[in-house]
N, CA, C and O atoms as a MOPAC input file, in Angstrom:
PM7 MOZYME 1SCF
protein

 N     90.35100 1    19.69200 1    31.57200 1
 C     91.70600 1    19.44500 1    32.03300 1
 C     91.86800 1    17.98800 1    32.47200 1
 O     92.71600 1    17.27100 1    31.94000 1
 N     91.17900 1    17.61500 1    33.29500 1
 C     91.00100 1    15.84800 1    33.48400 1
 C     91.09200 1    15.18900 1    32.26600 1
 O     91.86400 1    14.23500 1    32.36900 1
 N     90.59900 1    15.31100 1    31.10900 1
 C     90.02200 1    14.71100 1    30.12500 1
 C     91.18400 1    14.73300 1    29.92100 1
 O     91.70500 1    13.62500 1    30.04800 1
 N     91.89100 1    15.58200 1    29.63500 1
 C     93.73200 1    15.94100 1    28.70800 1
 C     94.85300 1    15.15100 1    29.42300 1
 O     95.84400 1    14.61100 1    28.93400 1
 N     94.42000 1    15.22700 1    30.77000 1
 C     95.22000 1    14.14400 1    31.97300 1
 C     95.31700 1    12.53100 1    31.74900 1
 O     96.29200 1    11.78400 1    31.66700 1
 N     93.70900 1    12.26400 1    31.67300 1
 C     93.28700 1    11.09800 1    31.06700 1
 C     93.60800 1    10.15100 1    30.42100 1
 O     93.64600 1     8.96400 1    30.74400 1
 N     94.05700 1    11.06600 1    28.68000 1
 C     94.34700 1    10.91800 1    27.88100 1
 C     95.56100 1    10.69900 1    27.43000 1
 O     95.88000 1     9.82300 1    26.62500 1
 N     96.59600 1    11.87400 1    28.18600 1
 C     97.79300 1    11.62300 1    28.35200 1
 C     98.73200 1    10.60800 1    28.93400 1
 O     99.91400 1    10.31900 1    28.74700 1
 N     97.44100 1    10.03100 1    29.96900 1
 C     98.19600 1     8.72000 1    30.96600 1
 C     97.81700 1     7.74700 1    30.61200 1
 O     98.46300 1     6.73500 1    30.88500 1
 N     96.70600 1     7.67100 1    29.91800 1
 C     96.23400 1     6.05800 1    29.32100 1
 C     97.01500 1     6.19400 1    27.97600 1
 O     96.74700 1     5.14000 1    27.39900 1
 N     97.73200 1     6.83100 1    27.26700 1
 C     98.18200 1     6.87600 1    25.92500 1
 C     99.75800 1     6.45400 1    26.47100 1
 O    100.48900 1     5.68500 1    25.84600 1
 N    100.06300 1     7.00300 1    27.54400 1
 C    101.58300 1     6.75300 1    28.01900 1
 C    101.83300 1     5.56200 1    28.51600 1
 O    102.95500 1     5.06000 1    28.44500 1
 N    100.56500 1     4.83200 1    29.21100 1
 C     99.94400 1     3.14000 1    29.28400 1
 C    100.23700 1     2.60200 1    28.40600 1
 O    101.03800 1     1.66800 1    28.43500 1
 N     99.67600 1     3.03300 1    27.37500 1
 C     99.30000 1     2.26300 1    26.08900 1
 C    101.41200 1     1.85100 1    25.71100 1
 O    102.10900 1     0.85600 1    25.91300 1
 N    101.69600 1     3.27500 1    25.09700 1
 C    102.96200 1     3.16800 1    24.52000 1
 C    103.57700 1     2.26400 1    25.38600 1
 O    104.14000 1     1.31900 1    24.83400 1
 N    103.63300 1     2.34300 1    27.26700 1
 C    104.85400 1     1.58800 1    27.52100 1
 C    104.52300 1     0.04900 1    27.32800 1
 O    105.40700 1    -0.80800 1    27.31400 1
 N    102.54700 1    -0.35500 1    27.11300 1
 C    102.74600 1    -1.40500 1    27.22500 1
 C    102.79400 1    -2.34400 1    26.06100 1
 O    102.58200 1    -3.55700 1    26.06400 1
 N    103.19200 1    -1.35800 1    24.81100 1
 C    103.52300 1    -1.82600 1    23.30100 1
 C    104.93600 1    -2.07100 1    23.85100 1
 O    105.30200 1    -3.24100 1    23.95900 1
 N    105.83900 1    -0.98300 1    24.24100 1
 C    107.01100 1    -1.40500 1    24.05600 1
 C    107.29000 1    -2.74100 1    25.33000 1
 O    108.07700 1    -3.57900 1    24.88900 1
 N    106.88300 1    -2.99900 1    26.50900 1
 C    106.71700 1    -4.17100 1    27.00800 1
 C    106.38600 1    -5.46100 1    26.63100 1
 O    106.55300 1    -6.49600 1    27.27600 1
 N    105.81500 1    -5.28800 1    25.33400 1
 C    105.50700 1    -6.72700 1    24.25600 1
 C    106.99600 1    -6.90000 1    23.61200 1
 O    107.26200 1    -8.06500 1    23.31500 1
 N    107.80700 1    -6.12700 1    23.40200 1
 C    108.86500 1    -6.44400 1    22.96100 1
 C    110.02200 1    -6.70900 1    23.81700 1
 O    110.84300 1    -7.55300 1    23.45400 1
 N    110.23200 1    -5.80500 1    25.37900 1
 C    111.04200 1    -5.33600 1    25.86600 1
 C    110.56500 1    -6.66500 1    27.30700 1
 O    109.50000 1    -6.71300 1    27.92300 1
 N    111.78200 1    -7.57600 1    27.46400 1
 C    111.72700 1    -8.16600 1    28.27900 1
 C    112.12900 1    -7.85500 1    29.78800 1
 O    112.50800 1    -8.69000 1    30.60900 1
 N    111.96600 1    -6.45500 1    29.99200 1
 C    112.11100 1    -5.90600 1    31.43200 1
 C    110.72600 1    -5.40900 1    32.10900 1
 O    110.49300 1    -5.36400 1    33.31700 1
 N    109.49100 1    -4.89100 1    30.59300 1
 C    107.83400 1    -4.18400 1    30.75800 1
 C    107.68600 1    -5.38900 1    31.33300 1
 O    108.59200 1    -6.17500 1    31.60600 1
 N    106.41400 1    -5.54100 1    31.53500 1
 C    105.06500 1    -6.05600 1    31.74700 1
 C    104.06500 1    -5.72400 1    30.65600 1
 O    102.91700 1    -5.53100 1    31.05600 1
 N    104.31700 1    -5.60600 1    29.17200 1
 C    103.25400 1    -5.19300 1    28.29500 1
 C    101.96300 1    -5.32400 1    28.72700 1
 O    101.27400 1    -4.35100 1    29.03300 1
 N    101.45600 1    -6.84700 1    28.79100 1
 C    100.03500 1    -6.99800 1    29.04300 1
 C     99.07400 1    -6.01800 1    30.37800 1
 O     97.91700 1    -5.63600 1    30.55000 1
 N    100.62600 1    -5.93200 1    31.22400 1
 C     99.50700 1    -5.36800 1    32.64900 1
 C     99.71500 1    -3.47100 1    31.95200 1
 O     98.82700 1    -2.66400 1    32.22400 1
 N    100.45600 1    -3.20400 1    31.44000 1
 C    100.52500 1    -1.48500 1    30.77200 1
 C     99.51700 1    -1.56800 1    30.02400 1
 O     98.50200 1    -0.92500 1    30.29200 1
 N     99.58600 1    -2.28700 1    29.05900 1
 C     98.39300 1    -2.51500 1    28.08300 1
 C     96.83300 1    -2.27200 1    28.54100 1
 O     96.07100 1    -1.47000 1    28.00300 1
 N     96.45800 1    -3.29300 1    29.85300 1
 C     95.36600 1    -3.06800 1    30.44400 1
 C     95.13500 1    -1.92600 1    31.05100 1
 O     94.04000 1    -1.37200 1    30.95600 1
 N     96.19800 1    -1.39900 1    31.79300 1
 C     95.67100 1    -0.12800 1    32.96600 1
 C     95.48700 1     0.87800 1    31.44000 1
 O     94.60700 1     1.73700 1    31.50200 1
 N     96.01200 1     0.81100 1    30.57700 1
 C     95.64800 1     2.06300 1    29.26200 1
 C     94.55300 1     1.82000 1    29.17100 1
 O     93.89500 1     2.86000 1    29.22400 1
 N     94.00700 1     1.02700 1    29.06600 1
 C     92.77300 1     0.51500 1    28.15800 1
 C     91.69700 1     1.27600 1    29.10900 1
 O     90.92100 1     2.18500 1    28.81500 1
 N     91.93300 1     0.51700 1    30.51300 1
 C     91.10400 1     0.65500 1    31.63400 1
 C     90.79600 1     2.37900 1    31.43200 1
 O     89.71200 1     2.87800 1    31.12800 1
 N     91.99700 1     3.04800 1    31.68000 1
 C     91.92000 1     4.47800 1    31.43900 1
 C     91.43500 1     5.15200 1    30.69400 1
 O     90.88800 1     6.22200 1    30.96000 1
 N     91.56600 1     4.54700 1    29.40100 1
 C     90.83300 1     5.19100 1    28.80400 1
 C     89.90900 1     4.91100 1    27.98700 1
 O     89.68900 1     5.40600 1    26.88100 1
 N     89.25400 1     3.94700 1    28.64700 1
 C     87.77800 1     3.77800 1    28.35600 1
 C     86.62600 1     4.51300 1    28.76500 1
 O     85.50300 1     4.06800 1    28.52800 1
 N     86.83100 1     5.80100 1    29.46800 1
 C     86.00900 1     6.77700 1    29.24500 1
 C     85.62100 1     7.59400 1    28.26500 1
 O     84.52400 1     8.06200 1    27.96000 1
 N     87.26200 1     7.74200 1    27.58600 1
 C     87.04500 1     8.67900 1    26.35500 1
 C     87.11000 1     7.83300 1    24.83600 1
 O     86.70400 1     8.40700 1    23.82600 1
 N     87.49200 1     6.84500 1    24.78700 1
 C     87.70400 1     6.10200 1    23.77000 1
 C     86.83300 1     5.28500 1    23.26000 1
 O     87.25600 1     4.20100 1    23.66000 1
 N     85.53400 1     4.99100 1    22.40600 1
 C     84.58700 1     4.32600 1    22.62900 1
 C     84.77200 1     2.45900 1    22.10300 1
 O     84.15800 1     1.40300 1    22.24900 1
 N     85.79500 1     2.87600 1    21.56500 1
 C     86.49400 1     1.33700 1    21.40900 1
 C     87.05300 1     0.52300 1    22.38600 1
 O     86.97600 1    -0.69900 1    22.51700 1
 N     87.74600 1     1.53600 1    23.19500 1
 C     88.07300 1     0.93900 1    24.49300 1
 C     86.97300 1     0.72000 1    25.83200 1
 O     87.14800 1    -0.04400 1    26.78200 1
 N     85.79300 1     1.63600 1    25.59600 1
 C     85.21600 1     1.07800 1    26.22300 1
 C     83.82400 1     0.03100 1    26.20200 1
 O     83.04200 1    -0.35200 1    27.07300 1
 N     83.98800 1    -0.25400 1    24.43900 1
 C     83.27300 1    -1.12400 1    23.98900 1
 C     84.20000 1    -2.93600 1    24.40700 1
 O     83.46100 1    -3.91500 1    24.51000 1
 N     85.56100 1    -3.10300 1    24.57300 1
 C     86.50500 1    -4.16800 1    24.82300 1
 C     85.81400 1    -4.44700 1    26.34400 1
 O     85.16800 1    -5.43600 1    26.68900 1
 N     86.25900 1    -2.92200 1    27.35600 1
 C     85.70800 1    -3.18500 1    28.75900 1
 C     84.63500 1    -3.99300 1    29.04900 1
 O     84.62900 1    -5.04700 1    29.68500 1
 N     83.72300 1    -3.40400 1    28.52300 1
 C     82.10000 1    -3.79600 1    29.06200 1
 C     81.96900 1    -5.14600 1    27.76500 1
 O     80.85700 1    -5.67000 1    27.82100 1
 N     82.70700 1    -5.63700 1    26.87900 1
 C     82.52000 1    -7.24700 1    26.47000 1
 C     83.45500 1    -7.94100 1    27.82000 1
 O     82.99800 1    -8.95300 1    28.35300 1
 N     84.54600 1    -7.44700 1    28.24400 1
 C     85.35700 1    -8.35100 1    28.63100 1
 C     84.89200 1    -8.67000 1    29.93600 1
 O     85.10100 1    -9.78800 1    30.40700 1
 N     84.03100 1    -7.43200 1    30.81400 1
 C     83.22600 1    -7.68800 1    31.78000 1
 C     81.61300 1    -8.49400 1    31.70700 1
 O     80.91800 1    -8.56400 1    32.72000 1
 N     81.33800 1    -8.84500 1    30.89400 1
 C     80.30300 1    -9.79200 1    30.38400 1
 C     80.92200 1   -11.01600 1    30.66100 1
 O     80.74700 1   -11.80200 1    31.59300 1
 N     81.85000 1   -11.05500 1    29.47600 1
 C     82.52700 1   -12.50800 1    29.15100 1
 C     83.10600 1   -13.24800 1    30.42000 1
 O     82.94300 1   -14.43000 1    30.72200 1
 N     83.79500 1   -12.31400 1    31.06900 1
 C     84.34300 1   -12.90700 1    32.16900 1
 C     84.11400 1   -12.14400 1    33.61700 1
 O     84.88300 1   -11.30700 1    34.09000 1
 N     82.90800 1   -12.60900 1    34.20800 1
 C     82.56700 1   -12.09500 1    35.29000 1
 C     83.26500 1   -11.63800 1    36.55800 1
 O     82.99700 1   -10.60700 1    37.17500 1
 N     84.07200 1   -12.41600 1    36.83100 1
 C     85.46100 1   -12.39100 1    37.80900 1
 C     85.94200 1   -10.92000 1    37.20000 1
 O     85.45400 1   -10.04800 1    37.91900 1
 N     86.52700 1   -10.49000 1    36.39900 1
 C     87.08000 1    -9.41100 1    36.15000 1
 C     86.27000 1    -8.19800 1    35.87800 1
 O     86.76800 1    -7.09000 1    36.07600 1
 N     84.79700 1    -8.35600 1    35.34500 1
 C     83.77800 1    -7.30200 1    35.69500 1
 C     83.81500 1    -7.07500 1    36.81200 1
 O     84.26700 1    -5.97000 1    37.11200 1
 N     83.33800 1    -8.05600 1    38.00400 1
 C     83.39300 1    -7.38900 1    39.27000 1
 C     84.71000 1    -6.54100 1    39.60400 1
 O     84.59300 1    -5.43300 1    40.12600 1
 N     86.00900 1    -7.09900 1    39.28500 1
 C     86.67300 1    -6.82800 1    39.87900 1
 C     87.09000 1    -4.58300 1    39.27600 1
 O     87.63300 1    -3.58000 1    39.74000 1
 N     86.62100 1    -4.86900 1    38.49800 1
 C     86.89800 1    -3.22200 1    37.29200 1
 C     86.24600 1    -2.61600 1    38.38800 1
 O     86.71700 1    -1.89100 1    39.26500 1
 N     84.51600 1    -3.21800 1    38.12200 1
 C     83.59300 1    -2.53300 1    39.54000 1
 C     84.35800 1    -1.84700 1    40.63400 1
 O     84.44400 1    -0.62800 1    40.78300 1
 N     85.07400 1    -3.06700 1    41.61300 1
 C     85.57200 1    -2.03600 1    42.66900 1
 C     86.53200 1    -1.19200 1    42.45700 1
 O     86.56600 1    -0.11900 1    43.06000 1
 N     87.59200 1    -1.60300 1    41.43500 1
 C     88.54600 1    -0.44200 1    41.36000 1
 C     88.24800 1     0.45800 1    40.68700 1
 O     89.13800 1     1.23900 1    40.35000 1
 N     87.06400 1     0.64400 1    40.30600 1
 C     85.88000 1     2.25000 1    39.82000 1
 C     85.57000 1     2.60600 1    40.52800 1
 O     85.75600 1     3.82200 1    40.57200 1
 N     84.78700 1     1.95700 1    41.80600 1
 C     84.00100 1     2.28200 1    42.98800 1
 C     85.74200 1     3.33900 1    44.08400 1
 O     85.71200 1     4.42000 1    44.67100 1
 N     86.94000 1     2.34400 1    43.89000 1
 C     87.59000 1     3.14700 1    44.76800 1
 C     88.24500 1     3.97600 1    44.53200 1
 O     88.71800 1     4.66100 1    45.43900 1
 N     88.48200 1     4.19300 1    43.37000 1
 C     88.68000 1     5.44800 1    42.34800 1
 C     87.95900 1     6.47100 1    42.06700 1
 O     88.44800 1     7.58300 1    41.87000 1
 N     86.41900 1     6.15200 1    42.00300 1
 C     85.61400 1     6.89800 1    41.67700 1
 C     85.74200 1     6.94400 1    40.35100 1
 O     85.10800 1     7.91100 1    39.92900 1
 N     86.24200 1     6.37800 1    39.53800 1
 C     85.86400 1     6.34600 1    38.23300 1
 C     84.50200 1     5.60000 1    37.25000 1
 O     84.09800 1     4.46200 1    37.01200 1
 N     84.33700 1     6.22500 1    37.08800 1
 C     82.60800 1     6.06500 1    36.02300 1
 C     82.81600 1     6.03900 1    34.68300 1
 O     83.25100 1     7.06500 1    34.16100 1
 N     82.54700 1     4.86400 1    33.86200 1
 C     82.38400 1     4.43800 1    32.39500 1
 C     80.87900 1     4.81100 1    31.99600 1
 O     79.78100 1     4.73700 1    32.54700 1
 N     81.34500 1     5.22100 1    30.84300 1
 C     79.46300 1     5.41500 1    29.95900 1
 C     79.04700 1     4.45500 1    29.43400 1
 O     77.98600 1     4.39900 1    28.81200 1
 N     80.11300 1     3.22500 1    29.67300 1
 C     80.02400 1     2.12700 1    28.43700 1
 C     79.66900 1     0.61100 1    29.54000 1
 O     79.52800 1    -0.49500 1    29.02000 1
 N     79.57800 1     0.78800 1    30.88800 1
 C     79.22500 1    -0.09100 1    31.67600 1
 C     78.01500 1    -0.00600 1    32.60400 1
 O     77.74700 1    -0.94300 1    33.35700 1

């Protein structure tokens, strides 16, 4: 049931933050990310982007870190 939750809210991420690339009222890029973020548990593409983008740019690895740590959310891919 989580998993279906998951899925449903990082996909509803995703869509608003496609239509935010077009729509000058979104924020595409920040919808875009929290999808990604989301669902990089179940997505192994998405969580192959995560764990490069937390390499590449250390500042924002740490920062995923705590908002996993205060979430309690756990990647297989970090």
């Amino acid at each position: 049931m989580r998993r279906l939750a998951r899925l449903l809210l990082g996909s509803s991420f995703l869509l608003l933050g496609l239509a935010g690339l077009v729509l000058p009222v979104l924020q595409g890029c920040l919808f875009l990310a929290l999808g990604i973020i989301i669902l990089s548990r179940d997505v192994p593409l998405f969580g192959r982007m995560e764990a490069w983008t937390a390499r590449r740019f250390p500042r924002v690895g740490r920062l995923l870190l705590e908002v996993r740590k205060k979430f309690s959310l756990q990647s297989d891919y970090t």
